[in-house]
mmCIF entry with sequence, helices, sheets and N, C-alpha, C, O atoms, coordinates in Angstrom:
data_MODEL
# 
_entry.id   MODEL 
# 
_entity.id                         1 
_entity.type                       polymer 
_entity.pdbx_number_of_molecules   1 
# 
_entity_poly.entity_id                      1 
_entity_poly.type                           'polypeptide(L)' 
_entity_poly.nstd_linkage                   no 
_entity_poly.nstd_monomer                   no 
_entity_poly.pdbx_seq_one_letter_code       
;(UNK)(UNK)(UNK)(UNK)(UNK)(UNK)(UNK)(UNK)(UNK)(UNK)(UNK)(UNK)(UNK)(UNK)(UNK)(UNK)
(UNK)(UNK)(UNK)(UNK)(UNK)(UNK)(UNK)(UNK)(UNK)(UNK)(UNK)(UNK)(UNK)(UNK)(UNK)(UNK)
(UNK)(UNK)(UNK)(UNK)(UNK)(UNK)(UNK)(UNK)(UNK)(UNK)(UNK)(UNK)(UNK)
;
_entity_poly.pdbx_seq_one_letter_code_can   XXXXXXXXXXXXXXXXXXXXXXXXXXXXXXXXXXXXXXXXXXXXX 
_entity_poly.pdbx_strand_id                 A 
# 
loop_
_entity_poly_seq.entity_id 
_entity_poly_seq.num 
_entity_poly_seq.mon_id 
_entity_poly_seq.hetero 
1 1  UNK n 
1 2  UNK n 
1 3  UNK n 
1 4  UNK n 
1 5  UNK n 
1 6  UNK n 
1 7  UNK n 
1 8  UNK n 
1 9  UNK n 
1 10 UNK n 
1 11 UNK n 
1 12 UNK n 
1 13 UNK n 
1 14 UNK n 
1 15 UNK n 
1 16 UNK n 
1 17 UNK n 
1 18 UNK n 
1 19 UNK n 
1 20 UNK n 
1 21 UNK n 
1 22 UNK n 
1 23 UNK n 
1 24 UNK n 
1 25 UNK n 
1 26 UNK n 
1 27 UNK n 
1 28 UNK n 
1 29 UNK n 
1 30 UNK n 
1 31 UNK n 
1 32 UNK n 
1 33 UNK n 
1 34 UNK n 
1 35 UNK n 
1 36 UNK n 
1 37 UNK n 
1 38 UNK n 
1 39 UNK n 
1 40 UNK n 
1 41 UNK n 
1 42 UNK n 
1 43 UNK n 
1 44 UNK n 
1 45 UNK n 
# 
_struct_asym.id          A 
_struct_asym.entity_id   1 
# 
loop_
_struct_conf.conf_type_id 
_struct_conf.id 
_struct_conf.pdbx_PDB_helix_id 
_struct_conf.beg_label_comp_id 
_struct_conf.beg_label_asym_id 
_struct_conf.beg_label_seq_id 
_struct_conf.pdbx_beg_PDB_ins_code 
_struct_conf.end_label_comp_id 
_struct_conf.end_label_asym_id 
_struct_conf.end_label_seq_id 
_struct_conf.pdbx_end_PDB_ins_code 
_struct_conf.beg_auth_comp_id 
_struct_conf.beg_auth_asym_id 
_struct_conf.beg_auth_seq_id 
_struct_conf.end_auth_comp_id 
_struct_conf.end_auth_asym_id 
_struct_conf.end_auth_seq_id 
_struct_conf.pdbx_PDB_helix_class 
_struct_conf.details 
_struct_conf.pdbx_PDB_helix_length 
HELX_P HELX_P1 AA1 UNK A 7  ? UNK A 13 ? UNK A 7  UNK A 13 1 ? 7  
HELX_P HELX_P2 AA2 UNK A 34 ? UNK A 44 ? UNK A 34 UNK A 44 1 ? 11 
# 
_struct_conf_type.id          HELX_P 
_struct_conf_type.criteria    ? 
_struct_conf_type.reference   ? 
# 
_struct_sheet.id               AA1 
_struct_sheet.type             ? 
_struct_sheet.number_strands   2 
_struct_sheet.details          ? 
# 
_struct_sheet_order.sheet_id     AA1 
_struct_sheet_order.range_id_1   1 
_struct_sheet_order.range_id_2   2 
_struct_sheet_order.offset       ? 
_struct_sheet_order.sense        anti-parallel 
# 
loop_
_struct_sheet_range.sheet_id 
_struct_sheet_range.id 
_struct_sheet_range.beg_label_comp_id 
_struct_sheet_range.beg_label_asym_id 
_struct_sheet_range.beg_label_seq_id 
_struct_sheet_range.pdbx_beg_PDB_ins_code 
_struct_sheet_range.end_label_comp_id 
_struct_sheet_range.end_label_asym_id 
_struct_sheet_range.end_label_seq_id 
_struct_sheet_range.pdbx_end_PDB_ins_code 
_struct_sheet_range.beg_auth_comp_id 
_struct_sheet_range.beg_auth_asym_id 
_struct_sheet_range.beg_auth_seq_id 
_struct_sheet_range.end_auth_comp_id 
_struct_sheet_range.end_auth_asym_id 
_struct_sheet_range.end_auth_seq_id 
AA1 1 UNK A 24 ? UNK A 25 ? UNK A 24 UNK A 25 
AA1 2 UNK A 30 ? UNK A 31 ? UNK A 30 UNK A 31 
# 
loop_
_atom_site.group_PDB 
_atom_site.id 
_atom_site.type_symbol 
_atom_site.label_atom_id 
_atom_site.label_alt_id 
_atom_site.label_comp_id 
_atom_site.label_asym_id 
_atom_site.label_entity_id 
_atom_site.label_seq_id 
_atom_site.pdbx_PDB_ins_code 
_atom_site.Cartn_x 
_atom_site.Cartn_y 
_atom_site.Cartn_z 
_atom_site.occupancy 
_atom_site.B_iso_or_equiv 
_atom_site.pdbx_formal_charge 
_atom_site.auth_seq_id 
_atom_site.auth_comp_id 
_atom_site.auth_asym_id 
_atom_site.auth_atom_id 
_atom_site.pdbx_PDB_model_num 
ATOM 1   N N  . UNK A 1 1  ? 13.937 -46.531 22.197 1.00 0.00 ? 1  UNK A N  1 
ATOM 2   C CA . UNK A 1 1  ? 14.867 -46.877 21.138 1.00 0.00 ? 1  UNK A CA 1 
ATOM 3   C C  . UNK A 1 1  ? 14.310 -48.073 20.371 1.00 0.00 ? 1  UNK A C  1 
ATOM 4   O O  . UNK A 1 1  ? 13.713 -48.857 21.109 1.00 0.00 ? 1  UNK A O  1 
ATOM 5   N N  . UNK A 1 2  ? 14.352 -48.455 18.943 1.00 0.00 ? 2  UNK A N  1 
ATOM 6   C CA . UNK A 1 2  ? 13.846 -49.316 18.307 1.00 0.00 ? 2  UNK A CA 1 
ATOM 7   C C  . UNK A 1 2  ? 14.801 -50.452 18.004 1.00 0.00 ? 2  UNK A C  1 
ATOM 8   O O  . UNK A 1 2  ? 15.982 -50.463 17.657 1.00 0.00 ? 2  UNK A O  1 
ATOM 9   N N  . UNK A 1 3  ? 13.840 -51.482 18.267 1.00 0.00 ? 3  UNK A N  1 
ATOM 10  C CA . UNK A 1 3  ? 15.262 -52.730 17.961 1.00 0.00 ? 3  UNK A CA 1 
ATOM 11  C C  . UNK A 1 3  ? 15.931 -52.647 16.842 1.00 0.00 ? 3  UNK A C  1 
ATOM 12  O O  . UNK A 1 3  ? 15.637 -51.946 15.873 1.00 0.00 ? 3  UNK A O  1 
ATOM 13  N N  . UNK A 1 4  ? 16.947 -53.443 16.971 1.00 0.00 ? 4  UNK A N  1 
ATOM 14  C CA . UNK A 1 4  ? 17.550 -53.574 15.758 1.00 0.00 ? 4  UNK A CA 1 
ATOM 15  C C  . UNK A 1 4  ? 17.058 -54.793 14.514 1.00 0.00 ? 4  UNK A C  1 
ATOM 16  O O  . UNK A 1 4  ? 16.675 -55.877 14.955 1.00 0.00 ? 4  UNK A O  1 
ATOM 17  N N  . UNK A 1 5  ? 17.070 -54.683 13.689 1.00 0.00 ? 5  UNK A N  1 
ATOM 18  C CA . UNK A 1 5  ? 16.282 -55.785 12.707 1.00 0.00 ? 5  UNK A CA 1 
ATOM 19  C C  . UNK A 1 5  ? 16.650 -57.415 13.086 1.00 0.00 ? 5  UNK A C  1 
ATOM 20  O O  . UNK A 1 5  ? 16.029 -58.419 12.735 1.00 0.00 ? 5  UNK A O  1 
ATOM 21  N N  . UNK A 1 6  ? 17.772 -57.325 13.852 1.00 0.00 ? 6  UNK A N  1 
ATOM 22  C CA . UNK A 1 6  ? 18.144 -58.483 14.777 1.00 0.00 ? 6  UNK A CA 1 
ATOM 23  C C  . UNK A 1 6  ? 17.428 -59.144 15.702 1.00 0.00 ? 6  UNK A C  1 
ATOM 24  O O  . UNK A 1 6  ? 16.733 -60.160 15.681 1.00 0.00 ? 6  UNK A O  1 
ATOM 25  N N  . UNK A 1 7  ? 17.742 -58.358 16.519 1.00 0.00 ? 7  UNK A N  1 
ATOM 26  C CA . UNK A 1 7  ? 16.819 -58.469 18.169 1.00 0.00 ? 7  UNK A CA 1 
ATOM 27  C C  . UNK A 1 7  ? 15.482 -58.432 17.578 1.00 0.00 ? 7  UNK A C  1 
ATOM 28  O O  . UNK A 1 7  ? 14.700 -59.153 18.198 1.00 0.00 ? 7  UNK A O  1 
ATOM 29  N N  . UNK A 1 8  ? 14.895 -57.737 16.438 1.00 0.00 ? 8  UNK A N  1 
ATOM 30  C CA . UNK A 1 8  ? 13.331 -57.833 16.033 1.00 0.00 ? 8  UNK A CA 1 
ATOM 31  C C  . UNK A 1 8  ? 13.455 -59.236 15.244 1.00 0.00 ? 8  UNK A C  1 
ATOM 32  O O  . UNK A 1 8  ? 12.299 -59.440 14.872 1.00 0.00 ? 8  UNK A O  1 
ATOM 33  N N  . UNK A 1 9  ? 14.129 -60.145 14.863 1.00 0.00 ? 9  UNK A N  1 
ATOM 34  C CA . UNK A 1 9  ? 14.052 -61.569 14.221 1.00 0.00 ? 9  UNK A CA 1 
ATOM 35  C C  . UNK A 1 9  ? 14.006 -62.367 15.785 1.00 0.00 ? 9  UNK A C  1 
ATOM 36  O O  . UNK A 1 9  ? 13.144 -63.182 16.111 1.00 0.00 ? 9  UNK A O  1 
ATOM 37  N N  . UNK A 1 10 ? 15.063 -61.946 16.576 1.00 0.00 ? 10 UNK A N  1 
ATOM 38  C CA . UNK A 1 10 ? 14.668 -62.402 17.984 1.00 0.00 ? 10 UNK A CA 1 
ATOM 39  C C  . UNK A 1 10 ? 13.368 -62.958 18.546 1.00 0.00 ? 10 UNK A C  1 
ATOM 40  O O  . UNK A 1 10 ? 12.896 -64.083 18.705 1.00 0.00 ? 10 UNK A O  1 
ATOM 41  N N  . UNK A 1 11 ? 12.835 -61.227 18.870 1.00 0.00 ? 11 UNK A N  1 
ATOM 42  C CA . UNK A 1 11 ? 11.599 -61.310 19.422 1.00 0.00 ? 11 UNK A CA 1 
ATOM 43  C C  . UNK A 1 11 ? 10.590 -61.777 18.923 1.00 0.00 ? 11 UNK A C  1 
ATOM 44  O O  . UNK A 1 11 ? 9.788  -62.375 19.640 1.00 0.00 ? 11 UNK A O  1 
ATOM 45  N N  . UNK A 1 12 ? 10.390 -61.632 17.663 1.00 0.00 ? 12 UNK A N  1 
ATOM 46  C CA . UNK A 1 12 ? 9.441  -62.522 16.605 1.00 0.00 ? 12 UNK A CA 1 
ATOM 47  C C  . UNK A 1 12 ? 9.384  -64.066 16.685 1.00 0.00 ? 12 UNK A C  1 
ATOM 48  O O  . UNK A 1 12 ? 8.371  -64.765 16.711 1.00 0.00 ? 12 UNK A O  1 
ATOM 49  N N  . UNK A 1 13 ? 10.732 -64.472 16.720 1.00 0.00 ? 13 UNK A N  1 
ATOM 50  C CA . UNK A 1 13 ? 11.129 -65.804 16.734 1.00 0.00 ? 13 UNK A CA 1 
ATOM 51  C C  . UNK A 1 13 ? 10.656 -66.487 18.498 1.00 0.00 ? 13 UNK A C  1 
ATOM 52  O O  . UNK A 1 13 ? 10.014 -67.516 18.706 1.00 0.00 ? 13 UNK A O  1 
ATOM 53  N N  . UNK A 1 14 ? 11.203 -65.553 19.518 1.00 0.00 ? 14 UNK A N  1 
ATOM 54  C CA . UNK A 1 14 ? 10.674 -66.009 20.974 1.00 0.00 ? 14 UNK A CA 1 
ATOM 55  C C  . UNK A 1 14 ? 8.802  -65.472 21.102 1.00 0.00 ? 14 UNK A C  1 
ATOM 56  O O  . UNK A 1 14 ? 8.078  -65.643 22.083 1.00 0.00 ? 14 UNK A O  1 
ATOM 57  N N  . UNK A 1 15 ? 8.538  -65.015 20.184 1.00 0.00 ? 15 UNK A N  1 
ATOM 58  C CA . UNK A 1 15 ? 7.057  -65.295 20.513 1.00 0.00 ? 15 UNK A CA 1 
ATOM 59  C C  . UNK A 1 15 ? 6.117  -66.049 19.683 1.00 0.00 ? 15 UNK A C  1 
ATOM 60  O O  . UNK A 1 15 ? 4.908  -65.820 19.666 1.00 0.00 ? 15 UNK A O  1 
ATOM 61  N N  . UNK A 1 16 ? 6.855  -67.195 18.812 1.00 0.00 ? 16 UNK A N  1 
ATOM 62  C CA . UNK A 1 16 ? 6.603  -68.563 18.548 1.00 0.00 ? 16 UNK A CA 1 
ATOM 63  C C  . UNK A 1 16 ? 6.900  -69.390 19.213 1.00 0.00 ? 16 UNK A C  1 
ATOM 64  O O  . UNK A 1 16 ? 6.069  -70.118 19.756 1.00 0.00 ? 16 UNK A O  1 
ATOM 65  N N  . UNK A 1 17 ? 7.906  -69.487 19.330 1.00 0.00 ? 17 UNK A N  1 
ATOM 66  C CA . UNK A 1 17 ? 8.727  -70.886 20.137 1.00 0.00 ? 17 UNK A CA 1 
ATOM 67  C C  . UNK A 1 17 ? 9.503  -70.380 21.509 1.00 0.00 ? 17 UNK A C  1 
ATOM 68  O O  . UNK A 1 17 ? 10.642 -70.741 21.805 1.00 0.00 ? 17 UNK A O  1 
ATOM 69  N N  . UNK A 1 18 ? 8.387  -69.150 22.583 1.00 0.00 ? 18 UNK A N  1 
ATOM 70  C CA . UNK A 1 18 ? 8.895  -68.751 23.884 1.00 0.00 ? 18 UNK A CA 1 
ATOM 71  C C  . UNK A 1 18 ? 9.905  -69.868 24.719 1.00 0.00 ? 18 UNK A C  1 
ATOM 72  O O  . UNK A 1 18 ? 10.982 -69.557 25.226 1.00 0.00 ? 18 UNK A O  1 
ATOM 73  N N  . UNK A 1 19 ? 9.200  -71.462 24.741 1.00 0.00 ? 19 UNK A N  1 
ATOM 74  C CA . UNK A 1 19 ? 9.819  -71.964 25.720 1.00 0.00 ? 19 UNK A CA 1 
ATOM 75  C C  . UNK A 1 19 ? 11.221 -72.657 24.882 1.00 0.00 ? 19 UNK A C  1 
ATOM 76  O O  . UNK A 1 19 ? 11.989 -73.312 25.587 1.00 0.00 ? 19 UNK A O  1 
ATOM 77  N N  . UNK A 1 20 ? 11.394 -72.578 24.089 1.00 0.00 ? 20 UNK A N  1 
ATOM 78  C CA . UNK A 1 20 ? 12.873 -72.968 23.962 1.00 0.00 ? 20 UNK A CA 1 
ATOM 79  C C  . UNK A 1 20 ? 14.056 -71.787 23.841 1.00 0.00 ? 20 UNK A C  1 
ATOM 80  O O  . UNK A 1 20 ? 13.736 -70.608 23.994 1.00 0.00 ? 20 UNK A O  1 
ATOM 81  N N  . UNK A 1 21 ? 15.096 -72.075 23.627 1.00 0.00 ? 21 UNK A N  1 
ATOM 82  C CA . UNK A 1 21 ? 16.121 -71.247 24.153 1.00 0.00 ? 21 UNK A CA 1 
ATOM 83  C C  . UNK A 1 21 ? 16.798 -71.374 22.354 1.00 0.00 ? 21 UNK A C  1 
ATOM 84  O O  . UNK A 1 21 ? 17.304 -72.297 21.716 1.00 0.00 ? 21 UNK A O  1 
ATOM 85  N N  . UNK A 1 22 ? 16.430 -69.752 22.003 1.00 0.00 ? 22 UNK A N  1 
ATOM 86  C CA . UNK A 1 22 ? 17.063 -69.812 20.679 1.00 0.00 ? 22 UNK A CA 1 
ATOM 87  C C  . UNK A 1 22 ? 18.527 -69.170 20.625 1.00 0.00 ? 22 UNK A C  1 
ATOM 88  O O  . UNK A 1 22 ? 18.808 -68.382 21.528 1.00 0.00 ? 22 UNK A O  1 
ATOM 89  N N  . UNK A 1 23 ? 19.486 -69.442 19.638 1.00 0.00 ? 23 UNK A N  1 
ATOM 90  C CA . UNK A 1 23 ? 20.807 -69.350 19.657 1.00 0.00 ? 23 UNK A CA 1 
ATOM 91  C C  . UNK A 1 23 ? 20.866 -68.711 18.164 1.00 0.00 ? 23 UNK A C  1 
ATOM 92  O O  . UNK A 1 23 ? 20.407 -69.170 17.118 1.00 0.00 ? 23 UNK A O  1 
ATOM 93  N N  . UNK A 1 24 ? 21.756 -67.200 18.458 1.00 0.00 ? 24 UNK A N  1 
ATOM 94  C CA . UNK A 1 24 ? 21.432 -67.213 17.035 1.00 0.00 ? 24 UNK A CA 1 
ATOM 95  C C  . UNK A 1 24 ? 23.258 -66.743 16.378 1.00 0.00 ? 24 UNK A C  1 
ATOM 96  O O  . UNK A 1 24 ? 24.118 -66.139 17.019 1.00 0.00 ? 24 UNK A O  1 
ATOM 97  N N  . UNK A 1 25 ? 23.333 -67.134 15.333 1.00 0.00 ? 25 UNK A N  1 
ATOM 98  C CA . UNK A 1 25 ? 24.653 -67.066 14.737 1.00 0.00 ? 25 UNK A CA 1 
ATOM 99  C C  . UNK A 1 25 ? 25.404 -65.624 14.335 1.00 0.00 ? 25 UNK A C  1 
ATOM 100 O O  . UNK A 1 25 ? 25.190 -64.797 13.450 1.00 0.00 ? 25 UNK A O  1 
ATOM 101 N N  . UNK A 1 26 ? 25.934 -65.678 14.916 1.00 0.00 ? 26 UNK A N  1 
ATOM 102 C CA . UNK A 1 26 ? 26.684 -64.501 14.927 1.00 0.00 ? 26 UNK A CA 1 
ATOM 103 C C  . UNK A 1 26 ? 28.246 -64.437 13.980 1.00 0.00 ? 26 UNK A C  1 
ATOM 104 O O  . UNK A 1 26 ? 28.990 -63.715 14.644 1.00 0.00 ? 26 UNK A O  1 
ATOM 105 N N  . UNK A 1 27 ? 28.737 -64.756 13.136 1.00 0.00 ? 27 UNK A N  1 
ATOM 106 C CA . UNK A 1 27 ? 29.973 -64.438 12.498 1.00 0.00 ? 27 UNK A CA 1 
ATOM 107 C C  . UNK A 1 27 ? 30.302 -66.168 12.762 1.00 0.00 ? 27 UNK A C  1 
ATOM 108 O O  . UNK A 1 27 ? 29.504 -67.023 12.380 1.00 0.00 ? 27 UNK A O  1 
ATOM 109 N N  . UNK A 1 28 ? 31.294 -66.427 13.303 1.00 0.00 ? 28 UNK A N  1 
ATOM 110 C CA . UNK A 1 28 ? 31.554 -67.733 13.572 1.00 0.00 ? 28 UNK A CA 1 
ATOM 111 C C  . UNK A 1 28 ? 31.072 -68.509 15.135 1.00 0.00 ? 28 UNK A C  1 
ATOM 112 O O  . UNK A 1 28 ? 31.699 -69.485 15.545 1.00 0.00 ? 28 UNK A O  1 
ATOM 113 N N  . UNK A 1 29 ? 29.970 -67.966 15.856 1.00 0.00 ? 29 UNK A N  1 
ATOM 114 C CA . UNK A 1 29 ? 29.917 -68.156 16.896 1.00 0.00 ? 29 UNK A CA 1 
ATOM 115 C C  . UNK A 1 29 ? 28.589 -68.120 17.049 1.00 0.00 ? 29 UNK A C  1 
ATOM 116 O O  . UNK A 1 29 ? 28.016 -67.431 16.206 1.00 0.00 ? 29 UNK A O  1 
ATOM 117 N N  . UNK A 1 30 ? 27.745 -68.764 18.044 1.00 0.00 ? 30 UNK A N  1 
ATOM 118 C CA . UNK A 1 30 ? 26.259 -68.448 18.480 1.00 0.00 ? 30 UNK A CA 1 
ATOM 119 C C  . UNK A 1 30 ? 26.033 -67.357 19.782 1.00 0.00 ? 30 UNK A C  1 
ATOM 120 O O  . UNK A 1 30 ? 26.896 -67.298 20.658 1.00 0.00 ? 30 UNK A O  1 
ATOM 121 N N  . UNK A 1 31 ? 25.463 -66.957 19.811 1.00 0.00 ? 31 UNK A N  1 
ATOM 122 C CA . UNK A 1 31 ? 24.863 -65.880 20.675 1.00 0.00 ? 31 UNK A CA 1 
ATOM 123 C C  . UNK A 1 31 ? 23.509 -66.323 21.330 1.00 0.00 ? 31 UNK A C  1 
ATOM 124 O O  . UNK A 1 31 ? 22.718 -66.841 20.542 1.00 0.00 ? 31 UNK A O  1 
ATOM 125 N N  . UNK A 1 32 ? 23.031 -66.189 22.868 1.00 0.00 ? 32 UNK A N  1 
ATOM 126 C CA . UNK A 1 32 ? 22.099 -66.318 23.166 1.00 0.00 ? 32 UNK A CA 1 
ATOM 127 C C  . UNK A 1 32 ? 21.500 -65.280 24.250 1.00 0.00 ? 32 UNK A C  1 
ATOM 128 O O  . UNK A 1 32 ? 22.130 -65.383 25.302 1.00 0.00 ? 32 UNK A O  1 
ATOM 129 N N  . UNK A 1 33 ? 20.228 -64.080 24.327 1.00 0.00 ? 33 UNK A N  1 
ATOM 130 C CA . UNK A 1 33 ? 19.848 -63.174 24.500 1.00 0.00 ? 33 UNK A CA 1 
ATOM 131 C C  . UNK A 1 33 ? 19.474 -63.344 25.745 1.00 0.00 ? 33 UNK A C  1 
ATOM 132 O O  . UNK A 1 33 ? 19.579 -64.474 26.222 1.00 0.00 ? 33 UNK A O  1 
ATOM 133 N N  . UNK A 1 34 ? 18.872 -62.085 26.681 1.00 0.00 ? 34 UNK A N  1 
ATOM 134 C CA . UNK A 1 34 ? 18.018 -61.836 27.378 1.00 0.00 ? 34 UNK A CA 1 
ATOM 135 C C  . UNK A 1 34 ? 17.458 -63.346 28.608 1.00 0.00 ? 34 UNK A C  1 
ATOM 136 O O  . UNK A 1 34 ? 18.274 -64.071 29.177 1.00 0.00 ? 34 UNK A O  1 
ATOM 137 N N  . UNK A 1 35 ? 16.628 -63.416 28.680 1.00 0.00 ? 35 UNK A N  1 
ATOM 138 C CA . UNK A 1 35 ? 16.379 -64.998 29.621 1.00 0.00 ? 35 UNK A CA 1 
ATOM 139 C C  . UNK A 1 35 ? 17.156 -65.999 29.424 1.00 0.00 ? 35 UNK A C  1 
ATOM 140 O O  . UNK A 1 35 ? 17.754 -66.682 30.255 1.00 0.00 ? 35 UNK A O  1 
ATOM 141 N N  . UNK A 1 36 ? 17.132 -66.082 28.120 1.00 0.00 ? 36 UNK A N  1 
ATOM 142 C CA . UNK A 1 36 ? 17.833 -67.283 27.217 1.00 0.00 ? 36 UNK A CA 1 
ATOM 143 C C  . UNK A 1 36 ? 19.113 -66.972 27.951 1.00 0.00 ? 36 UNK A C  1 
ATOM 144 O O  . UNK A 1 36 ? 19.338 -67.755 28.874 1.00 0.00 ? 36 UNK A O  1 
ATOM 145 N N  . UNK A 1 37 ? 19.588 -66.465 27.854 1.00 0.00 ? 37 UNK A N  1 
ATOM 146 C CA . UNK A 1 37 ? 21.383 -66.076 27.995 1.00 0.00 ? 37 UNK A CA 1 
ATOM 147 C C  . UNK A 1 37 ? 21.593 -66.526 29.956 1.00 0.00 ? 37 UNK A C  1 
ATOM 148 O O  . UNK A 1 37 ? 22.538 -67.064 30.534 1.00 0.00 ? 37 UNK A O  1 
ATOM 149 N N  . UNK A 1 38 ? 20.407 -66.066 30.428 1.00 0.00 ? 38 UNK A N  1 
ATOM 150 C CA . UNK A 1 38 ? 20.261 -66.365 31.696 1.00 0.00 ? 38 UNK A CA 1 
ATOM 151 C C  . UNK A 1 38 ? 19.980 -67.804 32.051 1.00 0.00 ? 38 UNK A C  1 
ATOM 152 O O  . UNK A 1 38 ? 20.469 -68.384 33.020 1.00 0.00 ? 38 UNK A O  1 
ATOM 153 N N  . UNK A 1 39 ? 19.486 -68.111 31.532 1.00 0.00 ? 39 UNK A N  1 
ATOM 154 C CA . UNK A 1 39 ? 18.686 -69.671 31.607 1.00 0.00 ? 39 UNK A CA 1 
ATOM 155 C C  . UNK A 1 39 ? 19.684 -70.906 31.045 1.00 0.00 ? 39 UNK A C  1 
ATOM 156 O O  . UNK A 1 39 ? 19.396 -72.100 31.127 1.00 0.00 ? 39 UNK A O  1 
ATOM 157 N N  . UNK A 1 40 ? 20.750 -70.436 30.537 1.00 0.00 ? 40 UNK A N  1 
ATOM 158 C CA . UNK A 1 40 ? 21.751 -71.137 29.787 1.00 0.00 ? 40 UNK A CA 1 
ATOM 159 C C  . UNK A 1 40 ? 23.109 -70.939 30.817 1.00 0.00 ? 40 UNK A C  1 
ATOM 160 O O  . UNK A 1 40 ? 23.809 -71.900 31.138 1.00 0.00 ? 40 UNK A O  1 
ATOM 161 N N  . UNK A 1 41 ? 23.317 -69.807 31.192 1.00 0.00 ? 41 UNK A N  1 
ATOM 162 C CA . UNK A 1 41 ? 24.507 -69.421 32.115 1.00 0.00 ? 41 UNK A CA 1 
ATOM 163 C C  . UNK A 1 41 ? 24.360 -70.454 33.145 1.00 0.00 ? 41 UNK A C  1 
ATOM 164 O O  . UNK A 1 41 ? 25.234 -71.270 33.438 1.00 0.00 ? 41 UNK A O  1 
ATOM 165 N N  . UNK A 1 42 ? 22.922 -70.341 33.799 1.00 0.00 ? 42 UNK A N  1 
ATOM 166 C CA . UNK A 1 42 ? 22.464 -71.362 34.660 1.00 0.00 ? 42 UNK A CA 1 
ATOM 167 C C  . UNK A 1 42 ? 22.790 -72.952 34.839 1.00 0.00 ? 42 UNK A C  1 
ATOM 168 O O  . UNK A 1 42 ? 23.257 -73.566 35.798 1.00 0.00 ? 42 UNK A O  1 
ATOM 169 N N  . UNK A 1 43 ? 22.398 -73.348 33.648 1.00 0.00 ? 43 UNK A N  1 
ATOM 170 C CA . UNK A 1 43 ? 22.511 -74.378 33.756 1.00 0.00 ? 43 UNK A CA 1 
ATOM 171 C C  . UNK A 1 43 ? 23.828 -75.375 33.261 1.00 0.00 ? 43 UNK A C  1 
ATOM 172 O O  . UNK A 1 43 ? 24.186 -76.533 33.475 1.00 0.00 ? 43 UNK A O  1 
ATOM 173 N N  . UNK A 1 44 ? 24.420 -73.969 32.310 1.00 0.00 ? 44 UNK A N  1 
ATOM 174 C CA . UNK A 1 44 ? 25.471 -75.050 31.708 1.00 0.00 ? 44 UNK A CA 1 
ATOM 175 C C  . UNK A 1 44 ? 26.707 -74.432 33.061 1.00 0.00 ? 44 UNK A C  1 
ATOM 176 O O  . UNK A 1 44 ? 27.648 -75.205 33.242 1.00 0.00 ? 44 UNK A O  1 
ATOM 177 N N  . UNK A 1 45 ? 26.703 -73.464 33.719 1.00 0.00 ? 45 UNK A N  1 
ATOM 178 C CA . UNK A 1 45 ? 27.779 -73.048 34.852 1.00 0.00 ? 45 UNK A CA 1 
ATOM 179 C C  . UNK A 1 45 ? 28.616 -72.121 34.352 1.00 0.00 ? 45 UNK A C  1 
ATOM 180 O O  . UNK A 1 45 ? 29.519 -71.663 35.052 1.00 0.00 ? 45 UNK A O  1 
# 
């Protein structure tokens, strides 16, 4: 299945700047993906 033009600004974006944790805006709210989403659950609880 092919990403969506989203998740492809995503992945583009995490294979510049892999080690930080990007957040991306969603309507009135941020969203954070895949590791990121994991790596954040983590630490914030």
């Amino acid at each position: 299945m092919a990403a969506t033009p989203m998740m492809q600004q995503y992945e583009d974006a995490k294979a510049v700047c892999g080690d930080a944790l990007l957040l991306f805006r969603m309507g009135d709210f941020y969203e954070l993906f895949h590791e990121d989403a994991k790596t954040a659950a983590r630490v914030l609880g």
